[in-house]
C-alpha beads as a LAMMPS data file, in Angstrom:
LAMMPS data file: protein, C-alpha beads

192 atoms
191 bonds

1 atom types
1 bond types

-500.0 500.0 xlo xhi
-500.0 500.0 ylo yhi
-500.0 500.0 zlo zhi

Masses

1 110.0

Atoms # bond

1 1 1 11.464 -10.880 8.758
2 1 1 9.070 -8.051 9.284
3 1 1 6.051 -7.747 7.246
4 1 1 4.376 -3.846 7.299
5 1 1 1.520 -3.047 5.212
6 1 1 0.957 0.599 4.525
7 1 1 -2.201 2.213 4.529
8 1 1 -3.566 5.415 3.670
9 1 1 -6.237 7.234 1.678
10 1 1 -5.287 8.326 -1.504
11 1 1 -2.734 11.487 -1.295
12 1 1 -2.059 11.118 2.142
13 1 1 1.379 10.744 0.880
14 1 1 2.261 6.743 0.953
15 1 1 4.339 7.280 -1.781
16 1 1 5.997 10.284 -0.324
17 1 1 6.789 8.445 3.100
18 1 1 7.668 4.951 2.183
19 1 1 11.104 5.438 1.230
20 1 1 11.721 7.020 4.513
21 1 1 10.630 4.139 6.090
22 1 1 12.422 1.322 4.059
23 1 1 15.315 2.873 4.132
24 1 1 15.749 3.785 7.520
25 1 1 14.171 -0.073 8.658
26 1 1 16.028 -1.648 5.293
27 1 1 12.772 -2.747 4.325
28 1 1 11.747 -3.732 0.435
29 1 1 8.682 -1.577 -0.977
30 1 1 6.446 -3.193 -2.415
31 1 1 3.917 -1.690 -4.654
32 1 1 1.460 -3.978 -5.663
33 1 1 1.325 -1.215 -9.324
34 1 1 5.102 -1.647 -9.525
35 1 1 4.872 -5.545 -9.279
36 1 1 2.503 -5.319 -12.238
37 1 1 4.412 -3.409 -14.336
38 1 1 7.750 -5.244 -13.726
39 1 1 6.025 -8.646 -14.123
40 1 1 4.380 -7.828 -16.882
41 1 1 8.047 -6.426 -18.025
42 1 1 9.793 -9.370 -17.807
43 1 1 7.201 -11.868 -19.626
44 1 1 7.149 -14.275 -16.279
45 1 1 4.193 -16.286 -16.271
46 1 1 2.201 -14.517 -14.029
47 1 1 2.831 -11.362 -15.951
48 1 1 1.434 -12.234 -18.956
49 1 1 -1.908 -13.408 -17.435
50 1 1 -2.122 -9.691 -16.239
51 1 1 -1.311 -8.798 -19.530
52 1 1 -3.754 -10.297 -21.282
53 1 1 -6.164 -9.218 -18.540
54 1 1 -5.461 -5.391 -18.469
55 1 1 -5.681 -5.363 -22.737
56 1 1 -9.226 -6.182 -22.168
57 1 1 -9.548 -4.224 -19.748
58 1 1 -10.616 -6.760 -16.663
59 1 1 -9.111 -6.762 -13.283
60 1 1 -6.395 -8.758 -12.591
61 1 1 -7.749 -11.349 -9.872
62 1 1 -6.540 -11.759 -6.486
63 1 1 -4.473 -15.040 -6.770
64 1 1 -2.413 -13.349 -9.551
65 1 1 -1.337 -10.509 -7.300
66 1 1 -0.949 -12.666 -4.171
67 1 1 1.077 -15.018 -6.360
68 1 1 3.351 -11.856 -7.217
69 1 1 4.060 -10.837 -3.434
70 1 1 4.486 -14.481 -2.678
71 1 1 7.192 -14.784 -5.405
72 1 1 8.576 -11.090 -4.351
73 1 1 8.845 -12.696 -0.545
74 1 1 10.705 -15.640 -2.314
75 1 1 13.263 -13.872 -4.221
76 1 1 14.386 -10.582 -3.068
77 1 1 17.207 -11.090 -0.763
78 1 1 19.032 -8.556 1.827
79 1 1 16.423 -6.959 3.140
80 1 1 14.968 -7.261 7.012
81 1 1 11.672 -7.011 5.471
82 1 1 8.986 -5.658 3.402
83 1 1 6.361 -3.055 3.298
84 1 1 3.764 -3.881 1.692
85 1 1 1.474 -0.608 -0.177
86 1 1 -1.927 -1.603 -1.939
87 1 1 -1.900 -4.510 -0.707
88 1 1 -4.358 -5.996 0.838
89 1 1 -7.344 -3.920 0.280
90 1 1 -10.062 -6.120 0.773
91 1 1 -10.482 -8.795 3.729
92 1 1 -10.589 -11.663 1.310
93 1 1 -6.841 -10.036 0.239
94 1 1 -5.506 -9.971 3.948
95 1 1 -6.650 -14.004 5.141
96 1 1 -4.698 -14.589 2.111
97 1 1 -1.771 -12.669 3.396
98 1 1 -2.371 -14.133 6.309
99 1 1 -2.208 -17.853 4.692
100 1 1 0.804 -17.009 2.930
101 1 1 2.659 -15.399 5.988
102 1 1 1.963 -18.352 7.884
103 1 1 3.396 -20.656 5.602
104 1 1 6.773 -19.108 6.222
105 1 1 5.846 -19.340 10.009
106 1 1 5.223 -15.619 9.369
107 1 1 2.851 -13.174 10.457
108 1 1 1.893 -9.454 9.871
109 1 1 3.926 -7.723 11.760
110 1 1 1.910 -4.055 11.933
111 1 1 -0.455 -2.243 9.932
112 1 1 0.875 1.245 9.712
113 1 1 -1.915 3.823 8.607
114 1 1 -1.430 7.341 7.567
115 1 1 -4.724 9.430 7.849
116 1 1 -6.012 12.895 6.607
117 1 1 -9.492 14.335 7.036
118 1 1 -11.028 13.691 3.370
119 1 1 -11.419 17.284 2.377
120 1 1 -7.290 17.839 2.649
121 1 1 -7.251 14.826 0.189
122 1 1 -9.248 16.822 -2.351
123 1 1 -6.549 19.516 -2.127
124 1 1 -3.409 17.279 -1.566
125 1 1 -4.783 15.523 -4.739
126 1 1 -5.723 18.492 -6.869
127 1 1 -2.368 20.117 -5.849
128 1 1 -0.307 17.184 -7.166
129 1 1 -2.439 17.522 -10.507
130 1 1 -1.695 21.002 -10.744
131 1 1 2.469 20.192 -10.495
132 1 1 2.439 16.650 -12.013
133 1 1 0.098 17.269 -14.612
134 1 1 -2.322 14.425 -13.897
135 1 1 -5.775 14.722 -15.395
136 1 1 -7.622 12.103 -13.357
137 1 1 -5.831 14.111 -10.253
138 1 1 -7.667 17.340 -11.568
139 1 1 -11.374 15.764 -11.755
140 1 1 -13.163 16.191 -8.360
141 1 1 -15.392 13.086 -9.298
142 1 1 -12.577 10.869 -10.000
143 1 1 -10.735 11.914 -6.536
144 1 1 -14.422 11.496 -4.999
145 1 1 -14.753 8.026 -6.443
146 1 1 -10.928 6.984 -4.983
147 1 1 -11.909 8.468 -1.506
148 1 1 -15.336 6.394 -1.430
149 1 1 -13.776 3.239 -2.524
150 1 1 -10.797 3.402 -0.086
151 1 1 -13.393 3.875 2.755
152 1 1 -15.739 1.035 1.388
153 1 1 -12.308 -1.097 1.471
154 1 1 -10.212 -0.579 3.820
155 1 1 -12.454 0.057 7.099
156 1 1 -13.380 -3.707 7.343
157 1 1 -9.593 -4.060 6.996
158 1 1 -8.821 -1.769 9.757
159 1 1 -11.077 -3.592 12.308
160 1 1 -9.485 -7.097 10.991
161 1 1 -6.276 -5.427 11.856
162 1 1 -7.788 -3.468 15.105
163 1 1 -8.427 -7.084 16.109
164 1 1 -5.098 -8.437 16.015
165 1 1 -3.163 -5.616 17.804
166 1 1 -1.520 -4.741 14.725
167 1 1 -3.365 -1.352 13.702
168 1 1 -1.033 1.787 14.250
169 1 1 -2.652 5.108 13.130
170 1 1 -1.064 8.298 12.825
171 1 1 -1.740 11.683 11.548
172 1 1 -0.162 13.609 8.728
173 1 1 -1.849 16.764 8.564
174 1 1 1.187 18.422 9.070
175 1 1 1.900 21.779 7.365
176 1 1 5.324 20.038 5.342
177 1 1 6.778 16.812 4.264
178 1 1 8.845 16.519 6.908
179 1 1 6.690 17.246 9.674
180 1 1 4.990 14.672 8.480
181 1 1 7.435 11.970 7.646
182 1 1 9.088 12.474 11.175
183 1 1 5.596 11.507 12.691
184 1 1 5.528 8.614 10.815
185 1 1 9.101 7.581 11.745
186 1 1 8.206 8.270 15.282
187 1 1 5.116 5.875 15.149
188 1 1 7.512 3.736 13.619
189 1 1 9.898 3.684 16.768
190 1 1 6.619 2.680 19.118
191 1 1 5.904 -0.588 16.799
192 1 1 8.139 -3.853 17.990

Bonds

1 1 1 2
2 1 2 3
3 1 3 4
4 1 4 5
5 1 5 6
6 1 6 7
7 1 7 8
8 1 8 9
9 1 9 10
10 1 10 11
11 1 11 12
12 1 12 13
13 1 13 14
14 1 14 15
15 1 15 16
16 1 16 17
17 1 17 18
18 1 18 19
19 1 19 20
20 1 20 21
21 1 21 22
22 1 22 23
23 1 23 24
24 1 24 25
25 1 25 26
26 1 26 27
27 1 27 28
28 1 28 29
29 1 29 30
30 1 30 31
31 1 31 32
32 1 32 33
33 1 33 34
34 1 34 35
35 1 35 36
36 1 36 37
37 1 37 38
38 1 38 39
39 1 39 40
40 1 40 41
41 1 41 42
42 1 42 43
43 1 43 44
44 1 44 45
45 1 45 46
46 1 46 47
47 1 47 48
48 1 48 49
49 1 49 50
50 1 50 51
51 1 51 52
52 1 52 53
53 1 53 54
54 1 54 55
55 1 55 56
56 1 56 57
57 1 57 58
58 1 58 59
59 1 59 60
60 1 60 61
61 1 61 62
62 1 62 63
63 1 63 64
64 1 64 65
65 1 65 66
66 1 66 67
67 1 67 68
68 1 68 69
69 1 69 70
70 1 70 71
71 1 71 72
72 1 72 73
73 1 73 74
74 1 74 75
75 1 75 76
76 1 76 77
77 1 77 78
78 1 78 79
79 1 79 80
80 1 80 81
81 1 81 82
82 1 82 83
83 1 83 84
84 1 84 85
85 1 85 86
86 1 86 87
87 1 87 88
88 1 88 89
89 1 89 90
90 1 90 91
91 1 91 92
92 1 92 93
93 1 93 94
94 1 94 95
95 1 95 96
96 1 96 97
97 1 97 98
98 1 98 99
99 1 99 100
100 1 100 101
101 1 101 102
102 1 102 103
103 1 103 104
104 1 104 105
105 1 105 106
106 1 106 107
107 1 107 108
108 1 108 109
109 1 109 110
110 1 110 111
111 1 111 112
112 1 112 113
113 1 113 114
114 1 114 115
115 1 115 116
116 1 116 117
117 1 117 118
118 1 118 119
119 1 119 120
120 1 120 121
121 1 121 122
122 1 122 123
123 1 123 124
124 1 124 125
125 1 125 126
126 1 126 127
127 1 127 128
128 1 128 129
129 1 129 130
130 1 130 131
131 1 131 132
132 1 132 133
133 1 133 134
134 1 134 135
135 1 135 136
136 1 136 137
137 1 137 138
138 1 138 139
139 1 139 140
140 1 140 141
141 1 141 142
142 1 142 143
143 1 143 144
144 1 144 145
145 1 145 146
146 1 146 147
147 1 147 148
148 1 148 149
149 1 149 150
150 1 150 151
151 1 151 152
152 1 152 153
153 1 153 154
154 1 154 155
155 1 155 156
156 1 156 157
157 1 157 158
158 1 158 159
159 1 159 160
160 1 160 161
161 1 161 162
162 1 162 163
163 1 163 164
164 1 164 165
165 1 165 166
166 1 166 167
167 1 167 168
168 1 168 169
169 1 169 170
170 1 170 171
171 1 171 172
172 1 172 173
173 1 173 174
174 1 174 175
175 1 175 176
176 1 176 177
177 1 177 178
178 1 178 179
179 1 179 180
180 1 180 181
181 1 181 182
182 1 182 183
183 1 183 184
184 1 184 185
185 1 185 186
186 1 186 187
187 1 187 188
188 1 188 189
189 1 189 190
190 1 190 191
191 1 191 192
């Protein structure tokens, strides 16, 4: 099994390249959002302690998330892998990944990170607002709050990652979609 985590500062365009990427590497994406919601859908266990968590309001604690990736490694068949998106963000989030990789006799396979200069994620972002009609997509403050907190996150992670050999970095500033996506498949292609 392969095991990719995505990374990327908000509106770099995870969303927009991870189906590429599973599809063409028949990998399952997981969102760590998506697990949430269909948890939370199907009354399992583990979905209604997030449930009851959200309605108040409070964060939904680490073991609860890494207990829904663990049981989304444990039951979704046919696949050659997963990538993994918004998950981990913090250190404490990826030795846990790690634990639960190794388990399996498992490890991370690569850390695939899609990066644009911070002031093309103010427009990226505000663009999308202007077509998707997001309001917390149109408030500069909010986007400046999402870019902060991905930095204050995910830079330890990178250097964890850095550390293992398994941090792959590539650049989407590209003037389309596709530019874009085909560098990502391309970095893709280096990664064994």
């Amino acid at each position: 099994m392969k095991y990719y985590i995505l990374f990327g500062p908000p509106g770099a365009g995870k969303g927009t390249h991870s189906g590429a990427i599973s599809e063409k590497y028949n990998l399952k994406h997981i969102s760590t959002g998506e697990l949430l919601r269909a948890e939370i859908a199907a009354g399992t266990e583990l979905g209604q302690k997030a449930k009851s968590l959200i309605s108040v309001g409070a964060l939904v604690p680490d073991e609860v998330v890494e207990g829904m990736i663990e049981n989304a490694f444990d039951t979704i068949k046919g696949v050659d892998g997963f990538l993994l998106d918004g998950f981990p963000r913090t250190l404490a989030q990826a030795e846990a990944l790690d634990a639960i990789l190794a388990k399996r006799g498992e490890s991370v396979t690569a850390v695939v990170s899609i990066m644009i200069p911070d002031e093309l994620i103010y427009k990226r972002i505000e663009g999308r607002a202007l077509i998707e009609g997001r309001a917390d997509d149109a408030d500069r403050s909010i986007i400046k709050h999402r870019i902060d907190t991905y930095h204050s996150q995910t830079e330890p992670l990178i250097a964890f990652y850095k550390e293992q050999g398994k941090y792959y970095e590539v650049d989407v500033t590209g003037e389309t979609i596709e530019e874009n996506r085909q560098r990502v498949l391309k970095l893709m292609e280096t990664i064994e």
